[in-house]
C-alpha positions as CSV (number, residue, x, y, z in Angstrom):
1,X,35.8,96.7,155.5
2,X,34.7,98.8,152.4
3,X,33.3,96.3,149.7
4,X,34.4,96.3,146.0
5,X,32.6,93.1,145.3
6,X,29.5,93.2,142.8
7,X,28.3,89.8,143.4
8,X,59.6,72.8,148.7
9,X,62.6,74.2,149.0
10,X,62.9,77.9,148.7
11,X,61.8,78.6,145.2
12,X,62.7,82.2,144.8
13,X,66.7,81.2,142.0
14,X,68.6,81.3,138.3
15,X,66.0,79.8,135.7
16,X,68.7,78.1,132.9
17,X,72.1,77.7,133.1
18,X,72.7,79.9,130.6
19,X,71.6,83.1,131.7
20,X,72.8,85.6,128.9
21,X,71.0,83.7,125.9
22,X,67.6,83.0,128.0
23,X,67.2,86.3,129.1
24,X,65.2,87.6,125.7
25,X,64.0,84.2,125.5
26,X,62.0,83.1,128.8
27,X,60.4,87.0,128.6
28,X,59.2,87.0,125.3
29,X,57.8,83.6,126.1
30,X,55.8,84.7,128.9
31,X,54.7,88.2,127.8
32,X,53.0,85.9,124.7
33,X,51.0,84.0,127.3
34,X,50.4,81.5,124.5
35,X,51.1,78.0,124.3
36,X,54.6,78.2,123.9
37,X,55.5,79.4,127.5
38,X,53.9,76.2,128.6
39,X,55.9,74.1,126.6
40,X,59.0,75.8,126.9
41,X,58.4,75.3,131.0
42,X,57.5,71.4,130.8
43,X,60.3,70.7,128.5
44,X,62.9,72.5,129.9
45,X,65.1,71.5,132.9
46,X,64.5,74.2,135.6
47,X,67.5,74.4,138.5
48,X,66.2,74.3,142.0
49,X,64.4,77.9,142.4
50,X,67.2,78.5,144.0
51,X,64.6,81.5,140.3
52,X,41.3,101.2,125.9
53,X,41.0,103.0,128.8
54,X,41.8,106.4,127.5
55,X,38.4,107.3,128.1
56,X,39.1,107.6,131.8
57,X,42.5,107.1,133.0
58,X,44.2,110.9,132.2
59,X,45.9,113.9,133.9
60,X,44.0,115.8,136.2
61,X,41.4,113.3,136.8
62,X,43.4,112.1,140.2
63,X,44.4,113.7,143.2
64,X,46.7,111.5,145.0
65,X,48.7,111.4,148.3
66,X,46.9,109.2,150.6
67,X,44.5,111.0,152.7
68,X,44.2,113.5,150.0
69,X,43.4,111.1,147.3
70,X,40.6,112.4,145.0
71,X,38.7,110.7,141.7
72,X,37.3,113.5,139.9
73,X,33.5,113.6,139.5
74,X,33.8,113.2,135.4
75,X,36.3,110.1,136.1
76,X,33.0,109.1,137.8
77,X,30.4,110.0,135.2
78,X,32.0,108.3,132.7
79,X,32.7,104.8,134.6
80,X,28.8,105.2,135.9
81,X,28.0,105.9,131.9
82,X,30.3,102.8,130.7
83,X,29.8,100.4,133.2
84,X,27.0,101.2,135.3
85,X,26.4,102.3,139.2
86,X,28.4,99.7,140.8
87,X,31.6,101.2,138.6
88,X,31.0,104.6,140.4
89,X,30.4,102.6,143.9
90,X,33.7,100.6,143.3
91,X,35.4,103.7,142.7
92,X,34.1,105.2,145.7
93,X,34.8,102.4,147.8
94,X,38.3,102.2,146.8
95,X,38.9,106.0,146.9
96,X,37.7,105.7,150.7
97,X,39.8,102.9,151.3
98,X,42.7,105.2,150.7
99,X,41.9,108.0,152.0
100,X,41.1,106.3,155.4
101,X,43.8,103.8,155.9
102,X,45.8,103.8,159.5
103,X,47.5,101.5,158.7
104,X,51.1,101.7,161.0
105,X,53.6,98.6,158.9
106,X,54.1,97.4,156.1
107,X,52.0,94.5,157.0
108,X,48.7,96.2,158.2
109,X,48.6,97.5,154.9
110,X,49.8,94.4,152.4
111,X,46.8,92.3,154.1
112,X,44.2,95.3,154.0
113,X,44.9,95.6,149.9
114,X,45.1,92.3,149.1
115,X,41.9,92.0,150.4
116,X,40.4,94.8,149.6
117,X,41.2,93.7,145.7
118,X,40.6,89.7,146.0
119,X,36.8,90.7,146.7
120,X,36.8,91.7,142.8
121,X,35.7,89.2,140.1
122,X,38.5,87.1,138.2
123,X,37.4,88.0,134.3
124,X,40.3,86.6,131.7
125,X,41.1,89.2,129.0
126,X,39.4,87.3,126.2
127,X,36.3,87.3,127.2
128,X,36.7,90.8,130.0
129,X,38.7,93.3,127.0
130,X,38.0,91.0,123.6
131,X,42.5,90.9,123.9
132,X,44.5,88.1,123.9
133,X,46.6,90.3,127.0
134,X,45.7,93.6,128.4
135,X,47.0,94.7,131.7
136,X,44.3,97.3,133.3
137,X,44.5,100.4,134.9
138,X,43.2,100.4,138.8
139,X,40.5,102.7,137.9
140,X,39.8,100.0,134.4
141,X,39.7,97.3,136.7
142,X,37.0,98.8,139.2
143,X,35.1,100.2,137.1
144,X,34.6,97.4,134.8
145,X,34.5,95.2,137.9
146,X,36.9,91.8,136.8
147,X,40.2,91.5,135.4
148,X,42.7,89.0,135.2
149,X,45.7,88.1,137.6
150,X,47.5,91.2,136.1
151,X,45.0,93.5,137.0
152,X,44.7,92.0,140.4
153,X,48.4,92.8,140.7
154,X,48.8,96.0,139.3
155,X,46.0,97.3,141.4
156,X,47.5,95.9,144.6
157,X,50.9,97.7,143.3
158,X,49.7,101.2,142.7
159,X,47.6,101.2,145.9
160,X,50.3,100.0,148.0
161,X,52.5,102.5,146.8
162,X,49.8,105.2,147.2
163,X,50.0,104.1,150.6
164,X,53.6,104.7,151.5
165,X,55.2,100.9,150.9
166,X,58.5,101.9,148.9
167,X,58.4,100.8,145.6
168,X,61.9,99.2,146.2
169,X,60.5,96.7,148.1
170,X,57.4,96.0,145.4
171,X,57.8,93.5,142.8
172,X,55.1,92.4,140.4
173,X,56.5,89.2,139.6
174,X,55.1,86.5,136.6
175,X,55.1,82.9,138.0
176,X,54.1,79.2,136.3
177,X,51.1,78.0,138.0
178,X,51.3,74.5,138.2
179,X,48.0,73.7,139.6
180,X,47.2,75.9,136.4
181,X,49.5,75.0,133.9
182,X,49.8,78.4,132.5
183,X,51.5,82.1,133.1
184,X,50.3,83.9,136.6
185,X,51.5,87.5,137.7
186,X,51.1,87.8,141.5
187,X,52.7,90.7,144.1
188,X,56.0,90.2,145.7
189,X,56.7,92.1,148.8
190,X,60.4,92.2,149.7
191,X,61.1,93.4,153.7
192,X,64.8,93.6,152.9
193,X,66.7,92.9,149.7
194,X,67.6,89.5,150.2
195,X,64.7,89.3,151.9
196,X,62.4,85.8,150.9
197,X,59.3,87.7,149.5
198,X,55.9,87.5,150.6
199,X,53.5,87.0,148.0
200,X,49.9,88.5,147.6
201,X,48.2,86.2,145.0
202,X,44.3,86.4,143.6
203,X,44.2,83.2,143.7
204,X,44.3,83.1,147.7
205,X,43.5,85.5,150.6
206,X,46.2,84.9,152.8
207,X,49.4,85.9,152.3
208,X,52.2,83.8,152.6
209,X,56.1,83.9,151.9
210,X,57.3,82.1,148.3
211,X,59.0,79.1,150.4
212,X,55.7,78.5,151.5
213,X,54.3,78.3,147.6
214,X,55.8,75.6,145.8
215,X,53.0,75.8,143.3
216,X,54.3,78.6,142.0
217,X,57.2,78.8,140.0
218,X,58.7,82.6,139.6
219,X,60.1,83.6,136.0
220,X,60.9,87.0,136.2
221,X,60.0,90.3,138.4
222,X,59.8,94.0,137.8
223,X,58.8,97.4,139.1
224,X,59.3,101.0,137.4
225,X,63.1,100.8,138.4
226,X,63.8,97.3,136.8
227,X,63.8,94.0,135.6
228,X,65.3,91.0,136.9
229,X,65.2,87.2,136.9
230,X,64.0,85.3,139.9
231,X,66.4,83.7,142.0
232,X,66.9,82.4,145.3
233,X,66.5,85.1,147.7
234,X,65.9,88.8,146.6
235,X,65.4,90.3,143.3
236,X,67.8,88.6,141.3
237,X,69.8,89.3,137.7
238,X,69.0,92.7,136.7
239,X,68.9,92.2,133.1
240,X,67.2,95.6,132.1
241,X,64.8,98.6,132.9
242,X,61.0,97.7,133.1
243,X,60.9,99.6,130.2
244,X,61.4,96.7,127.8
245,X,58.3,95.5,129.0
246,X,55.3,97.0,125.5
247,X,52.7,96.1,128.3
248,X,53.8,97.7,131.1
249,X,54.5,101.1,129.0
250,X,50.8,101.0,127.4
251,X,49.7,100.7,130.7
252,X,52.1,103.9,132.2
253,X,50.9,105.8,129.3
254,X,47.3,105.5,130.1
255,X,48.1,106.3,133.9
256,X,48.4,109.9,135.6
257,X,51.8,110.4,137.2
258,X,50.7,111.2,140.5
259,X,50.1,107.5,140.6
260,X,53.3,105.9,139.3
Protein backbone atom coordinates (compact mmCIF):
# COMPACT_ATOMS: atom_id res chain seq x y z
CA UNK A 1 0.00 0.00 0.00
CA UNK A 2 1.38 3.58 -0.93
CA UNK A 3 2.38 5.32 2.46
CA UNK A 4 1.30 8.88 3.43
CA UNK A 5 2.62 8.55 6.88
CA UNK A 6 5.69 10.88 7.94
CA UNK A 7 6.43 9.27 11.12
CA UNK A 8 -26.59 -0.10 21.79
CA UNK A 9 -29.39 0.16 19.99
CA UNK A 10 -29.31 1.60 16.49
CA UNK A 11 -28.09 5.07 17.00
CA UNK A 12 -28.57 6.54 13.64
CA UNK A 13 -32.73 8.97 14.90
CA UNK A 14 -34.58 12.64 15.72
CA UNK A 15 -32.28 14.59 18.19
CA UNK A 16 -35.24 16.78 20.31
CA UNK A 17 -38.64 16.61 20.20
CA UNK A 18 -38.98 19.68 18.80
CA UNK A 19 -37.51 19.52 15.62
CA UNK A 20 -38.39 22.95 13.95
CA UNK A 21 -36.87 25.20 16.88
CA UNK A 22 -33.57 22.92 17.35
CA UNK A 23 -32.69 22.86 13.90
CA UNK A 24 -30.62 26.48 13.92
CA UNK A 25 -29.91 25.62 17.35
CA UNK A 26 -28.00 22.11 17.64
CA UNK A 27 -25.89 23.38 14.23
CA UNK A 28 -24.70 26.48 15.33
CA UNK A 29 -23.76 24.63 18.52
CA UNK A 30 -21.65 22.27 16.92
CA UNK A 31 -20.10 24.36 14.01
CA UNK A 32 -18.74 26.59 17.36
CA UNK A 33 -16.95 23.46 18.63
CA UNK A 34 -16.72 25.41 21.87
CA UNK A 35 -17.85 24.57 25.14
CA UNK A 36 -21.35 25.12 24.67
CA UNK A 37 -21.95 22.06 22.33
CA UNK A 38 -20.76 19.98 25.24
CA UNK A 39 -23.02 21.34 27.59
CA UNK A 40 -25.93 21.60 25.52
CA UNK A 41 -25.38 17.52 24.80
CA UNK A 42 -24.91 16.52 28.71
CA UNK A 43 -27.86 18.64 29.69
CA UNK A 44 -30.19 17.86 27.29
CA UNK A 45 -32.48 14.74 27.02
CA UNK A 46 -31.50 12.95 23.75
CA UNK A 47 -34.42 10.34 22.34
CA UNK A 48 -33.05 6.97 21.53
CA UNK A 49 -30.87 7.60 18.20
CA UNK A 50 -33.50 6.33 16.89
CA UNK A 51 -30.58 10.67 15.45
CA UNK A 52 -5.19 29.66 3.91
CA UNK A 53 -4.70 27.48 1.40
CA UNK A 54 -5.06 29.78 -1.56
CA UNK A 55 -1.58 29.30 -2.16
CA UNK A 56 -2.18 25.94 -3.59
CA UNK A 57 -5.56 24.75 -3.95
CA UNK A 58 -6.78 26.67 -7.48
CA UNK A 59 -8.12 25.93 -11.04
CA UNK A 60 -5.99 24.30 -13.28
CA UNK A 61 -3.67 22.90 -10.78
CA UNK A 62 -5.82 19.40 -10.92
CA UNK A 63 -6.54 16.99 -13.46
CA UNK A 64 -9.10 14.71 -12.16
CA UNK A 65 -11.01 11.52 -13.34
CA UNK A 66 -9.52 8.69 -11.73
CA UNK A 67 -6.86 7.13 -13.79
CA UNK A 68 -6.30 10.46 -15.24
CA UNK A 69 -5.84 12.30 -12.06
CA UNK A 70 -2.85 14.80 -12.33
CA UNK A 71 -1.30 17.36 -9.48
CA UNK A 72 0.47 19.90 -11.37
CA UNK A 73 4.21 20.20 -10.88
CA UNK A 74 3.81 23.99 -9.40
CA UNK A 75 0.97 22.51 -6.87
CA UNK A 76 4.12 20.47 -6.12
CA UNK A 77 6.79 23.11 -5.82
CA UNK A 78 4.96 25.12 -3.63
CA UNK A 79 3.91 22.24 -1.08
CA UNK A 80 7.77 21.06 -1.31
CA UNK A 81 8.60 25.04 -0.68
CA UNK A 82 5.92 25.29 2.35
CA UNK A 83 6.20 22.17 3.92
CA UNK A 84 9.13 20.42 2.84
CA UNK A 85 9.89 16.98 0.74
CA UNK A 86 7.60 14.73 2.50
CA UNK A 87 4.54 17.38 1.28
CA UNK A 88 5.62 16.64 -2.38
CA UNK A 89 5.96 12.65 -1.42
CA UNK A 90 2.47 12.72 0.24
CA UNK A 91 1.11 14.26 -2.75
CA UNK A 92 2.64 11.79 -4.93
CA UNK A 93 1.66 8.94 -2.96
CA UNK A 94 -1.89 10.02 -2.94
CA UNK A 95 -1.96 11.08 -6.61
CA UNK A 96 -0.83 7.25 -7.31
CA UNK A 97 -3.24 5.89 -5.09
CA UNK A 98 -5.80 7.28 -7.41
CA UNK A 99 -4.66 6.86 -10.37
CA UNK A 100 -4.07 3.09 -9.71
CA UNK A 101 -7.00 1.88 -7.82
CA UNK A 102 -8.97 -1.43 -9.15
CA UNK A 103 -10.97 -1.36 -6.89
CA UNK A 104 -14.49 -3.33 -8.28
CA UNK A 105 -17.37 -2.22 -5.03
CA UNK A 106 -18.04 0.03 -3.06
CA UNK A 107 -16.31 -1.65 -0.36
CA UNK A 108 -12.76 -2.39 -1.90
CA UNK A 109 -12.52 1.14 -2.16
CA UNK A 110 -14.16 2.55 1.39
CA UNK A 111 -11.44 0.26 3.21
CA UNK A 112 -8.50 1.22 0.75
CA UNK A 113 -9.20 5.19 1.60
CA UNK A 114 -9.85 5.04 4.92
CA UNK A 115 -6.67 3.55 5.24
CA UNK A 116 -4.85 5.17 3.06
CA UNK A 117 -5.83 8.61 5.13
CA UNK A 118 -5.67 7.08 8.89
CA UNK A 119 -1.81 6.64 8.16
CA UNK A 120 -1.72 10.58 8.40
CA UNK A 121 -0.98 12.37 11.73
CA UNK A 122 -4.06 13.67 13.99
CA UNK A 123 -2.93 17.66 14.44
CA UNK A 124 -5.92 19.77 16.14
CA UNK A 125 -6.48 23.15 14.39
CA UNK A 126 -5.06 25.19 17.18
CA UNK A 127 -1.99 24.17 17.30
CA UNK A 128 -1.92 22.60 13.15
CA UNK A 129 -3.65 26.24 11.35
CA UNK A 130 -3.27 28.78 14.70
CA UNK A 131 -7.67 28.60 14.16
CA UNK A 132 -10.09 27.79 16.49
CA UNK A 133 -11.86 25.56 13.31
CA UNK A 134 -10.48 25.11 9.83
CA UNK A 135 -11.56 22.37 7.61
CA UNK A 136 -8.57 21.57 5.09
CA UNK A 137 -8.41 20.95 1.61
CA UNK A 138 -7.02 17.17 0.54
CA UNK A 139 -4.05 18.68 -0.94
CA UNK A 140 -3.75 21.22 2.76
CA UNK A 141 -4.04 18.20 4.62
CA UNK A 142 -1.07 16.21 2.71
CA UNK A 143 0.94 18.52 2.26
CA UNK A 144 1.06 19.90 5.68
CA UNK A 145 0.91 16.32 6.85
CA UNK A 146 -1.94 16.32 10.13
CA UNK A 147 -5.20 17.76 10.39
CA UNK A 148 -8.00 17.18 12.53
CA UNK A 149 -11.04 14.73 12.30
CA UNK A 150 -12.51 17.15 9.64
CA UNK A 151 -9.69 16.90 7.46
CA UNK A 152 -9.55 13.17 7.92
CA UNK A 153 -13.16 13.26 6.55
CA UNK A 154 -13.12 15.50 3.96
CA UNK A 155 -10.20 13.87 2.39
CA UNK A 156 -11.78 10.44 2.60
CA UNK A 157 -14.99 12.33 0.85
CA UNK A 158 -13.30 13.86 -2.17
CA UNK A 159 -11.24 10.79 -2.78
CA UNK A 160 -14.05 8.50 -2.59
CA UNK A 161 -15.91 10.48 -4.94
CA UNK A 162 -12.87 10.76 -7.28
CA UNK A 163 -13.19 7.21 -7.25
CA UNK A 164 -16.63 6.65 -8.56
CA UNK A 165 -18.71 6.08 -4.99
CA UNK A 166 -21.93 8.37 -5.70
CA UNK A 167 -22.02 11.24 -3.70
CA UNK A 168 -25.65 10.24 -2.75
CA UNK A 169 -24.58 7.64 -0.85
CA UNK A 170 -21.65 9.99 1.06
CA UNK A 171 -22.34 11.65 4.12
CA UNK A 172 -19.86 13.55 6.19
CA UNK A 173 -21.61 13.39 9.32
CA UNK A 174 -20.63 15.44 12.97
CA UNK A 175 -21.01 13.07 15.97
CA UNK A 176 -20.52 13.59 20.06
CA UNK A 177 -17.71 11.45 21.03
CA UNK A 178 -18.35 10.27 24.32
CA UNK A 179 -15.12 8.60 25.02
CA UNK A 180 -14.07 12.26 24.05
CA UNK A 181 -16.55 14.46 25.33
CA UNK A 182 -16.37 16.80 22.47
CA UNK A 183 -17.65 17.34 18.63
CA UNK A 184 -16.20 14.55 16.04
CA UNK A 185 -16.86 14.57 12.16
CA UNK A 186 -16.46 11.03 10.78
CA UNK A 187 -17.66 9.51 7.04
CA UNK A 188 -20.97 7.87 6.60
CA UNK A 189 -21.39 5.53 3.77
CA UNK A 190 -24.97 4.75 3.00
CA UNK A 191 -25.53 1.35 0.55
CA UNK A 192 -29.10 2.31 0.19
CA UNK A 193 -31.17 5.11 1.55
CA UNK A 194 -32.45 3.69 4.47
CA UNK A 195 -29.60 1.90 4.56
CA UNK A 196 -27.76 1.80 8.48
CA UNK A 197 -24.43 3.62 7.47
CA UNK A 198 -21.10 2.42 7.77
CA UNK A 199 -18.85 4.72 9.28
CA UNK A 200 -15.11 5.42 8.43
CA UNK A 201 -13.73 7.21 11.54
CA UNK A 202 -9.83 8.44 12.30
CA UNK A 203 -10.08 7.44 15.27
CA UNK A 204 -10.15 3.59 14.16
CA UNK A 205 -9.02 1.49 11.09
CA UNK A 206 -11.75 -0.68 10.76
CA UNK A 207 -14.87 0.19 9.49
CA UNK A 208 -17.82 -0.71 11.07
CA UNK A 209 -21.74 0.10 10.69
CA UNK A 210 -23.19 3.04 13.39
CA UNK A 211 -25.18 0.18 15.34
CA UNK A 212 -21.98 -1.16 16.02
CA UNK A 213 -20.68 2.52 17.51
CA UNK A 214 -22.55 3.48 20.39
CA UNK A 215 -19.77 5.79 21.30
CA UNK A 216 -20.70 7.92 18.90
CA UNK A 217 -23.59 10.01 18.93
CA UNK A 218 -24.67 11.51 15.28
CA UNK A 219 -25.94 15.23 15.28
CA UNK A 220 -26.35 16.09 11.86
CA UNK A 221 -24.95 15.02 8.27
CA UNK A 222 -24.33 16.68 4.94
CA UNK A 223 -22.90 16.45 1.42
CA UNK A 224 -22.91 19.11 -1.54
CA UNK A 225 -26.76 18.18 -2.15
CA UNK A 226 -27.92 18.70 1.58
CA UNK A 227 -28.30 18.82 5.08
CA UNK A 228 -30.21 16.79 7.34
CA UNK A 229 -30.49 15.59 10.98
CA UNK A 230 -29.58 12.12 12.02
CA UNK A 231 -32.06 9.73 12.60
CA UNK A 232 -32.71 6.17 12.80
CA UNK A 233 -31.93 4.75 9.61
CA UNK A 234 -30.88 6.90 6.53
CA UNK A 235 -30.23 10.48 6.12
CA UNK A 236 -32.87 11.86 8.04
CA UNK A 237 -34.83 15.56 8.20
CA UNK A 238 -33.66 17.53 5.36
CA UNK A 239 -33.66 20.83 6.86
CA UNK A 240 -31.50 22.75 4.19
CA UNK A 241 -28.83 22.87 1.48
CA UNK A 242 -25.16 22.34 2.65
CA UNK A 243 -24.76 25.62 1.75
CA UNK A 244 -25.71 27.03 5.20
CA UNK A 245 -22.72 25.46 6.35
CA UNK A 246 -19.65 29.15 6.33
CA UNK A 247 -17.13 26.17 6.64
CA UNK A 248 -17.95 24.03 4.15
CA UNK A 249 -18.27 27.05 1.52
CA UNK A 250 -14.68 28.47 2.50
CA UNK A 251 -13.55 25.14 1.96
CA UNK A 252 -15.52 24.74 -1.78
CA UNK A 253 -14.15 28.07 -2.60
CA UNK A 254 -10.59 27.08 -2.11
CA UNK A 255 -11.23 23.76 -4.17
CA UNK A 256 -11.10 23.23 -8.07
CA UNK A 257 -14.35 21.93 -9.46
CA UNK A 258 -13.13 19.02 -11.02
CA UNK A 259 -13.01 17.76 -7.49
CA UNK A 260 -16.39 18.66 -5.97
Amino acid sequence: MVSVSNRPINRYGVIMSNLADATSTIIQLVLSRSSSFLNFFNNTILLPFGIVFSLFFFAGHIVSANGNFTLDSSLLNAAEKKYGVGARKRLMAWQQFVREDTSRTDMEKLEKVNRFFNQVNFVSDAIHWLKKDYWATPVEFLASGGGDCEDFALSKYFTLKMLGVPEKKLNLTYVKAWKLNQSHMVLTYYKTPSAVPLVLDNLINVIKPATQRPDLLPVYSFNGSGLWLSKERGRGNLVGKSDRLKLWNDLLERMPVSLQ
